[in-house]
PLY file of the C-alpha trace (Angstrom):
ply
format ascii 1.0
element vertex 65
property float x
property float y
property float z
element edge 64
property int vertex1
property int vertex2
end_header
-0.92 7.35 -27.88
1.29 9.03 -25.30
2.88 6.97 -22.66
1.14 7.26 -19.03
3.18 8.75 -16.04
2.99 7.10 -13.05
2.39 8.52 -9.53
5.26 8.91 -7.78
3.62 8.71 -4.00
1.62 5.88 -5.03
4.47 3.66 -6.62
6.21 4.25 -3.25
3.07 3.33 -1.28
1.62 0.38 -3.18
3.50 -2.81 -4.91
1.76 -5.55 -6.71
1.64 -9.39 -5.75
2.22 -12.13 -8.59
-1.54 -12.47 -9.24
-2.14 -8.50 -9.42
-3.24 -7.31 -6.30
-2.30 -4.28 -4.76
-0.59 -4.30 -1.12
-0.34 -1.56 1.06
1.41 -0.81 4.49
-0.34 -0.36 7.69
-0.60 3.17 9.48
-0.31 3.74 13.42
3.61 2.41 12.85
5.93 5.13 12.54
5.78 7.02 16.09
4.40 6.58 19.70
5.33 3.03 19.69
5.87 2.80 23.77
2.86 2.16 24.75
1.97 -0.13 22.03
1.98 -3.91 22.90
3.99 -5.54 20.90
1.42 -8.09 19.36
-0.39 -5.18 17.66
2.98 -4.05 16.80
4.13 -6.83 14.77
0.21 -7.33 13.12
0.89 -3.89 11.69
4.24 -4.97 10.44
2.57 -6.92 7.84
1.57 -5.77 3.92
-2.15 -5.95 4.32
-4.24 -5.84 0.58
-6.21 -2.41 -0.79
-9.56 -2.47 -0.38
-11.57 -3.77 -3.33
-13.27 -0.22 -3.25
-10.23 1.91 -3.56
-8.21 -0.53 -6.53
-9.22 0.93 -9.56
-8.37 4.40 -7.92
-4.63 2.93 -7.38
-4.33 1.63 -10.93
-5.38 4.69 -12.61
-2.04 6.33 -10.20
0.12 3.41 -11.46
-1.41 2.64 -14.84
1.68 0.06 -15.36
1.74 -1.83 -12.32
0 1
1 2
2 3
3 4
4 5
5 6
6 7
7 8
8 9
9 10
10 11
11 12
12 13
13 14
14 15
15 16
16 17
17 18
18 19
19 20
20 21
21 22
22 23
23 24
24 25
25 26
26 27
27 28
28 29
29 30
30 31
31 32
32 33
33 34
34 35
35 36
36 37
37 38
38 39
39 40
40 41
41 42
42 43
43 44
44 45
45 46
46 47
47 48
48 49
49 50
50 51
51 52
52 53
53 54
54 55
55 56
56 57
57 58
58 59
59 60
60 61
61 62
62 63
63 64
């Protein structure tokens, strides 16, 4: 059996915790930041977790993760 590749974009995207989840940055947090208050600014600072509906789409990228 050959070894897998892995996704580039998604490695960079996506890490796993200890107990095999998948986290994932927030969008909105890269530009127009003025006008954004800075409570929202810091809750999209955080590593949210991929949906439940959308994991088995980011293993199959990163089939060793």
């Amino acid at each position: 059996m050959p070894k897998l590749k892995t996704r580039k974009a998604a490695a960079k995207r996506f890490r796993t915790t200890g107990s095999g989840k998948f986290v994932r940055r927030h969008a909105m947090k890269n530009h127009l930041l003025e006008h954004k208050p800075t409570c929202r600014k810091n809750r999209l600072s955080k590593l949210a977790l991929v949906d439940e509906t959308d994991v088995h789409r980011v293993s199959a990228m990163m089939p060793y993760a």
